[in-house]
C-alpha positions as CSV (number, residue, x, y, z in Angstrom):
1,X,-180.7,9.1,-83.6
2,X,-182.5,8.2,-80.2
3,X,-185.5,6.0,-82.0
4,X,-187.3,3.8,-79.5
5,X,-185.5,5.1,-76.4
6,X,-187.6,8.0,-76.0
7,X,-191.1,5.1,-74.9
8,X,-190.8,3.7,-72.0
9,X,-193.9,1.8,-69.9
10,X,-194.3,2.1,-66.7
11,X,-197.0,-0.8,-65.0
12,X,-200.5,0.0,-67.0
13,X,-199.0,3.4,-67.8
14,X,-197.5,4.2,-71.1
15,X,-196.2,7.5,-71.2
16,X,-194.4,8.6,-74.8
17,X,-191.6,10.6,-76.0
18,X,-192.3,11.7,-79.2
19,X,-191.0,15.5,-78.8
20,X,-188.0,14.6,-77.8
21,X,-187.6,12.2,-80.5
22,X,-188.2,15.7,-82.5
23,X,-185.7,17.3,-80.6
24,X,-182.9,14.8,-81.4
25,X,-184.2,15.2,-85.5
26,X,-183.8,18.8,-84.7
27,X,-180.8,18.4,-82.9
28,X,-179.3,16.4,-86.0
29,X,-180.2,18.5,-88.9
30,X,-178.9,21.3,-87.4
31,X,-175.4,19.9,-86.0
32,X,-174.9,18.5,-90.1
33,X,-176.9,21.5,-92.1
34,X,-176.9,24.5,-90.5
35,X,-175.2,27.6,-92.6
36,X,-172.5,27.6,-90.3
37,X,-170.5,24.9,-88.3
38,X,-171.6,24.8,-85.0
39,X,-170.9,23.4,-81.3
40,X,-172.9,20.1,-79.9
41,X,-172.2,21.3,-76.7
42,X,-173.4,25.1,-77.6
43,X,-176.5,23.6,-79.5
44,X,-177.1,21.6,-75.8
45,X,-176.7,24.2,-73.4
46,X,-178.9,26.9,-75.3
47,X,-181.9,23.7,-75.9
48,X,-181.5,23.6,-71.6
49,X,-182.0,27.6,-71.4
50,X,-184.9,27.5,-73.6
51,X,-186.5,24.7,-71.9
52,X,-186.4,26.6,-68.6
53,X,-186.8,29.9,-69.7
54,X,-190.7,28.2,-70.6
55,X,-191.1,27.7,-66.7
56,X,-190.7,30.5,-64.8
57,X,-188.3,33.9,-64.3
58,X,-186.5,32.3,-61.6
59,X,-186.0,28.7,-63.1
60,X,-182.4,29.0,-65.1
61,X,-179.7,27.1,-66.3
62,X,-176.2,28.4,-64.6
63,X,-173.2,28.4,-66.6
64,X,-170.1,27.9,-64.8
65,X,-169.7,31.7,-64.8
66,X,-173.4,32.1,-63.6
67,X,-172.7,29.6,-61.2
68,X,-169.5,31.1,-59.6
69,X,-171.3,34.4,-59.7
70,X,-174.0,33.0,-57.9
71,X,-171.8,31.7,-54.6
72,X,-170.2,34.9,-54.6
73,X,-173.7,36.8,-54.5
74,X,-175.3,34.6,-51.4
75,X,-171.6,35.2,-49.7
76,X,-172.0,38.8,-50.0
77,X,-169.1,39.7,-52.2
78,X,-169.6,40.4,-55.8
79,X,-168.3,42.9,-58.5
80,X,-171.2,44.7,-60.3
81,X,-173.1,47.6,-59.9
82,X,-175.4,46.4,-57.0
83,X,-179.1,45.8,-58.5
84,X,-181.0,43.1,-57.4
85,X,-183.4,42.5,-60.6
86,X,-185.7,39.6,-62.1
87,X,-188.0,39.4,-65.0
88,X,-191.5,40.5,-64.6
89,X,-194.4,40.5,-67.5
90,X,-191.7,39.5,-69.9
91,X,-189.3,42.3,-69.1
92,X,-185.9,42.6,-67.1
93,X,-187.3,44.4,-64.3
94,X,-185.2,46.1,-61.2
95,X,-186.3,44.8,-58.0
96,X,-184.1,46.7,-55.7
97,X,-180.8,48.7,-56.0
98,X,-178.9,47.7,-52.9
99,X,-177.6,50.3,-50.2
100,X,-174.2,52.3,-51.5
101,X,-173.9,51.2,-54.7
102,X,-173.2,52.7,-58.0
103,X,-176.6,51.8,-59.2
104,X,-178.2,53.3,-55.7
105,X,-176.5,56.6,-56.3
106,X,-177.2,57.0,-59.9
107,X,-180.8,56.9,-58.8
108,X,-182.3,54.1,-60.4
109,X,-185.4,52.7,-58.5
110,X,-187.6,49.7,-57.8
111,X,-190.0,48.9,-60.6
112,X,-187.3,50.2,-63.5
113,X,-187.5,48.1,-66.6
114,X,-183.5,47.5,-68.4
115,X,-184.3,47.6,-71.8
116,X,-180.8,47.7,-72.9
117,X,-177.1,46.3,-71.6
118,X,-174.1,48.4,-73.7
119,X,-175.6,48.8,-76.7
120,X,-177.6,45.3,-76.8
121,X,-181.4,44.2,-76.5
122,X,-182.3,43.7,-73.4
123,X,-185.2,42.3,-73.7
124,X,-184.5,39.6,-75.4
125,X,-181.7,38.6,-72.8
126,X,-182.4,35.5,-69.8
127,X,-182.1,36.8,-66.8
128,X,-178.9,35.1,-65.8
129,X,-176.9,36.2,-69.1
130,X,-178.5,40.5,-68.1
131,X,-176.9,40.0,-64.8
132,X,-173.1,38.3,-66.4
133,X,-173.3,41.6,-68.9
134,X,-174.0,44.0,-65.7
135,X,-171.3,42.8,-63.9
136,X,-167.2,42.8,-64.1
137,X,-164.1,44.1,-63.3
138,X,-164.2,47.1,-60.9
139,X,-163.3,50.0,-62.8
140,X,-165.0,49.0,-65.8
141,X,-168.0,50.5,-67.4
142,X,-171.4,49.9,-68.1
143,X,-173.7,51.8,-70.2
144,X,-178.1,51.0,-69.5
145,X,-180.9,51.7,-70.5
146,X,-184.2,51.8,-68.5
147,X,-187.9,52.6,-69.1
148,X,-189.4,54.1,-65.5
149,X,-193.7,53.9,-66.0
150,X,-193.9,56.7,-63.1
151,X,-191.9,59.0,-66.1
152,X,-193.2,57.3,-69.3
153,X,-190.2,58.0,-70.7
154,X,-186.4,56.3,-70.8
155,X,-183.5,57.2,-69.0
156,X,-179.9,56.5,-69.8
157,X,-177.1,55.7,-67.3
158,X,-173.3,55.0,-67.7
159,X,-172.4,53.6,-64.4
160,X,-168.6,52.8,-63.6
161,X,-168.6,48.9,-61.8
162,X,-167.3,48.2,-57.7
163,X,-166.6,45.6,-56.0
164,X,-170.0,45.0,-53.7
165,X,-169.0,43.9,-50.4
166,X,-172.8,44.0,-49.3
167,X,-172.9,44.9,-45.7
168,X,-176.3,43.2,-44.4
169,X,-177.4,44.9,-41.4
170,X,-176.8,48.4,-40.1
171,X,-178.2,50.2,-36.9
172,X,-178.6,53.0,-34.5
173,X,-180.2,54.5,-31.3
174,X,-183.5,56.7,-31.7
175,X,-184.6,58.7,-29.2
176,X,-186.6,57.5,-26.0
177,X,-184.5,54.2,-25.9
178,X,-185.8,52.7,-28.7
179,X,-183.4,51.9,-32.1
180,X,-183.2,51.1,-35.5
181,X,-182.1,48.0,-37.0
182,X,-181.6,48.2,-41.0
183,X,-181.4,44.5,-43.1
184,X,-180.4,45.7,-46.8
185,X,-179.9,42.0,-48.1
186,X,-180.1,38.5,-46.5
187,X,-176.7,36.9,-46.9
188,X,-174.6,34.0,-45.0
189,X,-173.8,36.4,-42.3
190,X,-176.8,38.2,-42.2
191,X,-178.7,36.6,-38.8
192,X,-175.1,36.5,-36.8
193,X,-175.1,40.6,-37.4
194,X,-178.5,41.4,-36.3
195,X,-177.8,39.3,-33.1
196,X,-174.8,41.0,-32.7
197,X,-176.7,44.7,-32.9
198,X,-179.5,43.4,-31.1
199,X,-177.5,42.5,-28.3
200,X,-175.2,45.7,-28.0
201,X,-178.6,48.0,-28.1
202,X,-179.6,46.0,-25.1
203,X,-176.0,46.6,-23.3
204,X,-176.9,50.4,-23.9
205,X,-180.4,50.1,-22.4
206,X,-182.3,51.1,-26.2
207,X,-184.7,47.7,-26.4
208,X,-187.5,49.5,-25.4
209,X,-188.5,48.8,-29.2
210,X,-187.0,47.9,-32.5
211,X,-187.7,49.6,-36.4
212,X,-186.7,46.5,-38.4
213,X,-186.4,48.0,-41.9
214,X,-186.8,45.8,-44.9
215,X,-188.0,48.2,-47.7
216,X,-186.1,47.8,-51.0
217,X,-184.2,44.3,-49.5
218,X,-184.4,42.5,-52.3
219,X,-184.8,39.4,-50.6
220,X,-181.4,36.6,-50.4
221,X,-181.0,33.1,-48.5
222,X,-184.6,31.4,-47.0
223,X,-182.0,29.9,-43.8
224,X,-181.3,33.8,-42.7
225,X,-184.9,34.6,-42.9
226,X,-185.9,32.0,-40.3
227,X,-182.9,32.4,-38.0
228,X,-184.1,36.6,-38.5
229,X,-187.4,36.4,-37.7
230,X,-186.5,33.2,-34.7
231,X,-184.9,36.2,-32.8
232,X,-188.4,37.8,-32.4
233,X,-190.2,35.1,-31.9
234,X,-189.4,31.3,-30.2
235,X,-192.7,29.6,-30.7
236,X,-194.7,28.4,-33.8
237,X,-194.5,27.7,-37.4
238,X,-192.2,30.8,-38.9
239,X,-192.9,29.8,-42.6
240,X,-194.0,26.1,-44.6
241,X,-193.1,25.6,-48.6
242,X,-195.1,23.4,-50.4
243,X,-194.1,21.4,-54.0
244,X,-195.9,20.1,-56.5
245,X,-198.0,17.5,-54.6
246,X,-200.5,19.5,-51.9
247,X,-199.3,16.6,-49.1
248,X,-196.1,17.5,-49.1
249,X,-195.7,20.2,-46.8
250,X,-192.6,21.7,-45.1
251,X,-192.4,23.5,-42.0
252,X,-190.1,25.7,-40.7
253,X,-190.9,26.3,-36.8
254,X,-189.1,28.7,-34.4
255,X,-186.4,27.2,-32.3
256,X,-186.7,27.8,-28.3
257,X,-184.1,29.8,-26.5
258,X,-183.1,31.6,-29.8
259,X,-185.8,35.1,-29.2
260,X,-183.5,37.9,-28.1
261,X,-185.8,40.2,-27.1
262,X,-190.0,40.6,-25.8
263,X,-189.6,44.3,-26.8
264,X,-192.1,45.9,-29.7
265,X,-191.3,45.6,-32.6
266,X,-192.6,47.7,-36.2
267,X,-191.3,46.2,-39.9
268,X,-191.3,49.0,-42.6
269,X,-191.7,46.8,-45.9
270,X,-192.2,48.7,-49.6
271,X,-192.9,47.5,-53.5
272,X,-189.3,46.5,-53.4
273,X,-189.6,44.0,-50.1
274,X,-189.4,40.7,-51.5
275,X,-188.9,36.6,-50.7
276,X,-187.3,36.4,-47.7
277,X,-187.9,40.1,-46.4
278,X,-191.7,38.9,-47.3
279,X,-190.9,35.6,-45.3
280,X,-189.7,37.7,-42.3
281,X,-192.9,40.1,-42.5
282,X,-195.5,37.7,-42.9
283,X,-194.2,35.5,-40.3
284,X,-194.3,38.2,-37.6
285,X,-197.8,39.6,-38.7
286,X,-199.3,36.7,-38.7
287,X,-198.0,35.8,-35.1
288,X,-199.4,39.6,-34.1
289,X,-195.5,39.8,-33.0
290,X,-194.8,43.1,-35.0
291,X,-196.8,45.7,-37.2
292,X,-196.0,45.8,-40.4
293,X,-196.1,49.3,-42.1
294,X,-195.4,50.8,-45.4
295,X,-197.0,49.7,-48.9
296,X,-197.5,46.3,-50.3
297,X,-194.7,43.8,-50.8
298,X,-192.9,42.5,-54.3
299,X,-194.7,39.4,-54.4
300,X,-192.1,36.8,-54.8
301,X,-193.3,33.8,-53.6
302,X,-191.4,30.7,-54.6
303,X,-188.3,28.7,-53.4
304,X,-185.3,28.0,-55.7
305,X,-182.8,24.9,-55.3
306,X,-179.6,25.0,-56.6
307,X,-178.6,21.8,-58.1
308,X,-174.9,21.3,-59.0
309,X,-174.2,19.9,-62.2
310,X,-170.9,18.7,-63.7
311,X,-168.6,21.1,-65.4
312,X,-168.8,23.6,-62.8
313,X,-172.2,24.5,-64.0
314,X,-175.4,24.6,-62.3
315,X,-179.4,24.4,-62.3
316,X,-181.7,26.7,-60.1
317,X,-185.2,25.1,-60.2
318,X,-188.1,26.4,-58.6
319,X,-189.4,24.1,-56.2
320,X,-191.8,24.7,-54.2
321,X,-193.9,27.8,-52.9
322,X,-193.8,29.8,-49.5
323,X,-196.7,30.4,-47.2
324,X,-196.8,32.1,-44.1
325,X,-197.6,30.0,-40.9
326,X,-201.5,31.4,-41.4
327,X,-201.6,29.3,-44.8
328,X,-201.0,33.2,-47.1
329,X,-199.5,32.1,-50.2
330,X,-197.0,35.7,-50.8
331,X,-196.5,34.8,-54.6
332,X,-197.9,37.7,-56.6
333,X,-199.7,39.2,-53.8
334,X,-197.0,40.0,-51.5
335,X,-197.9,41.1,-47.6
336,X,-200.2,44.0,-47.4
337,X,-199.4,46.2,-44.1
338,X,-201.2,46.7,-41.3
339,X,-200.7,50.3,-41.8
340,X,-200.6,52.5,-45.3
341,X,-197.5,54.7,-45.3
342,X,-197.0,56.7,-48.8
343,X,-193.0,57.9,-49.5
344,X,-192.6,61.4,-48.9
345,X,-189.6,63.4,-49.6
346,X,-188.6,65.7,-47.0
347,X,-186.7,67.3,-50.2
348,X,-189.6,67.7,-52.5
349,X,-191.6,69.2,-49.4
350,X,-188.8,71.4,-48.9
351,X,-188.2,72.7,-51.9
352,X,-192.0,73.3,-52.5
353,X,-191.7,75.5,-49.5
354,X,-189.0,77.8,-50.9
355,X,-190.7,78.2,-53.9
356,X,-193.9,79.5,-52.6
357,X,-192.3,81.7,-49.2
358,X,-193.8,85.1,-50.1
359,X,-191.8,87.2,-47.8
360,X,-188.1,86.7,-46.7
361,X,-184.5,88.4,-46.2
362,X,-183.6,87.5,-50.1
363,X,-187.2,89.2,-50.9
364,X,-185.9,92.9,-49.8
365,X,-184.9,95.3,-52.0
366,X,-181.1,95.8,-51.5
367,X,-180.5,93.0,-49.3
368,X,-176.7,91.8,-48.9
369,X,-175.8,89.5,-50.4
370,X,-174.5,86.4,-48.9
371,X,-170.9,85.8,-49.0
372,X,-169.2,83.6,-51.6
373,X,-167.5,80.3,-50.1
374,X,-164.2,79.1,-50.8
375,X,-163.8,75.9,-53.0
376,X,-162.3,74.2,-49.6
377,X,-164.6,75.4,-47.5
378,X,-167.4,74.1,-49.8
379,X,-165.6,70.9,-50.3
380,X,-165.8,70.6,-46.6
381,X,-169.2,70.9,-46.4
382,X,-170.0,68.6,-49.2
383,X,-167.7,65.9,-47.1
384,X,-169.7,66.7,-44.2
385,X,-173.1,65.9,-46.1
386,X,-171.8,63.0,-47.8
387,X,-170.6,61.4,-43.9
388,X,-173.9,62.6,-42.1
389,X,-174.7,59.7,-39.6
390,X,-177.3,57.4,-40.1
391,X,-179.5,59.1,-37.3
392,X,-179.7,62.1,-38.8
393,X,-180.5,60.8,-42.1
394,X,-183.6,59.3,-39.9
395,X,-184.7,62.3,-38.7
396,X,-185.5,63.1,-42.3
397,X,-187.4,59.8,-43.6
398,X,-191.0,60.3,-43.2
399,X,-191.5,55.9,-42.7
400,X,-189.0,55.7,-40.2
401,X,-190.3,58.8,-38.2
402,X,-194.0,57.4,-38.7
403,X,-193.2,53.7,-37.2
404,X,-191.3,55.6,-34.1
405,X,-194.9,57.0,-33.8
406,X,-196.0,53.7,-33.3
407,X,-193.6,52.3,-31.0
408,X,-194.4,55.1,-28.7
409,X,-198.0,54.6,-28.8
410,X,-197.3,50.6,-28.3
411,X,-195.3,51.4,-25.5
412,X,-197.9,54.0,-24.0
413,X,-200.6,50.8,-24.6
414,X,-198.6,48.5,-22.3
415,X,-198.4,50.7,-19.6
């Protein structure tokens, strides 16, 4: 079909195409022999998935769909159920479920495995096709399956589908003048909305120190992790990719005038942290320009290009690795903390405490008994819990109360 095409010299070098003169005999005997009539086109597109599934999870071929879905992911408006998820050891593994989400309030958690999508295999799935059959219409519903190792067992979920308007950074005061500043996903908007916080904190005199918190954020656009981390910092190499050839290096170096703010600053990272949260991390560590705290990063080390291709459709290569400016290469390592902080839930630990109080009111023979509430006045009170703040959520999460530990001692340090 191709013949001779497929040998080509090049000066002394003669480099030969016999596979693909395989894959056109292939390609052939299947198009005029195969049980059923088939597409060219169909036989094309699935030869390109296969050839990039070989390379690596993040490598993919994007359909036209895939490729719409894509832009309206980095843009931060999509119609799913809000998990961020990638293929790890050959399964379809969650990465993160993002902030408010269906899948965030069904309680499914970093580290899940989907082994099933309504009713269908999901393991033997490509990563972009899981992700079409997760998402849809709002309204609509989606039936999964997951295996969680911490369980060994499987755990099924019907979860109804949203529109995900991802909202990127979120933040409040702590006490002693020092605040929170929360980045759930990096999207187009994402550095414009911690400048934005950043600056109204300072208009309210509560810089004396920043929590940037970056566990379970999935990771997003490599532009927003620069501009992120260049409002920290507004000297030196922030982050350097490097392709196939070791000579070819790229840096990425803070731009002067850009830093916001001299205050101390602590970075909670977890298992779920990954490319460009692990970008922002390593980039400050390495600088000595934060402490990072929590448990060891996702790992995801590599840098994607989107290529468009005609017919609306579109490639996603892997291109090139990330290092931080101290030449650490994050892929399948991830950034180890400076300080160890294990999850503990104030819940649990409650709870626990309940269970073994020896002596109480309710322990008294013929106590009264408290008085029945009235659906409204319950409904109330499950509104109220539901609308809590974001500080007092705070004052129960043991990471966030442990790294406003260490801004106090920092400050203390400096005086």
């Amino acid at each position: 079909m191709f013949g001779n095409l497929f040998k080509w010299e090049s000066g002394a070098k003669r480099v030969d195409y016999y596979q693909l003169e395989n894959f056109s005999k292939v390609l052939h005997f299947v198009e005029e022999n195969y049980v059923d009539k088939v597409k060219m086109s169909d036989l094309i597109e699935g030869a390109i998935q296969g050839m990039l599934y070989k390379l690596d999870p993040h490598s993919a071929y994007l359909s036209p769909d895939h490729y719409k879905e894509m832009k309206e992911e980095t843009a931060g408006r999509f119609g799913g159920l809000g998990i961020e998820v990638t293929v790890k050891d050959e399964s379809l593994t969650v990465v993160a479920p993002i902030e408010d989400t269906p899948a965030a309030r069904a309680g499914i958690l970093s580290g899940d495995r989907i082994v099933d999508i309504n009713g269908e295999n999901a393991r033997k799935m490509n990563l972009a096709d899981a992700v079409t059959r997760m998402r849809g219409e709002s309204g609509t519903k989606v039936k999964i399956k997951i295996y969680r190792a911490s369980e060994e067992k499987t755990l099924s979920f019907e979860l109804t589908r949203e529109q995900i308007r991802s909202r990127s950074v979120r933040y409040t005061k702590l006490e002693g003048g020092f605040s929170y500043l929360r980045i759930s996903s990096f999207v187009e908007r994402s550095a414009s909305e911690l400048e934005k916080a950043i600056r109204e904190l300072q208009t309210q005199k509560h810089d004396k120190g920043f929590i940037l918190d970056l566990r379970s954020n999935p990771g997003g656009l490599l532009d927003q992790a620069i501009k992120i981390t260049n409002l920290f910092m507004d000297d030196g190499a922030i982050v350097y990719t490097q392709g196939r050839e070791d000579s070819k290096k790229k840096y990425e170096y803070a731009q002067k005038g850009r830093k916001l703010t001299n205050a101390a600053v602590v970075v909670l990272v977890d298992e779920a942290s990954a490319s460009a949260s692990e970008i922002v991390a390593g980039a400050l560590q390495d600088h000595k320009r934060a402490v990072i705290a929590g448990r060891k990063s996702f790992g995801k080390g590599s840098v994607q290009s989107v290529i468009p291709l005609g017919d609306r459709a579109g490639l996603k290569l892997t291109v090139s690795r990330y290092f931080t400016p101290k030449g650490r290469s994050i892929q399948a390592k991830g950034i180890m903390p400076d300080v160890i902080l294990e999850r503990i839930d104030f819940d649990v630990v409650e709870e626990a405490r309940k269970k073994y109080m020896k002596f109480s009111e309710s322990s008294l023979r013929g106590h009264l008994k408290n008085a029945s509430k009235d659906l409204k006045t319950q409904e109330k009170e499950d509104k109220a819990q539901k609308n809590i703040s974001l500080a007092e959520k705070l004052k129960r999460d043991y990471e966030v109360i442990q790294a406003l530990g260490i801004l106090k001692t920092l400050s203390i340090a400096k005086m």
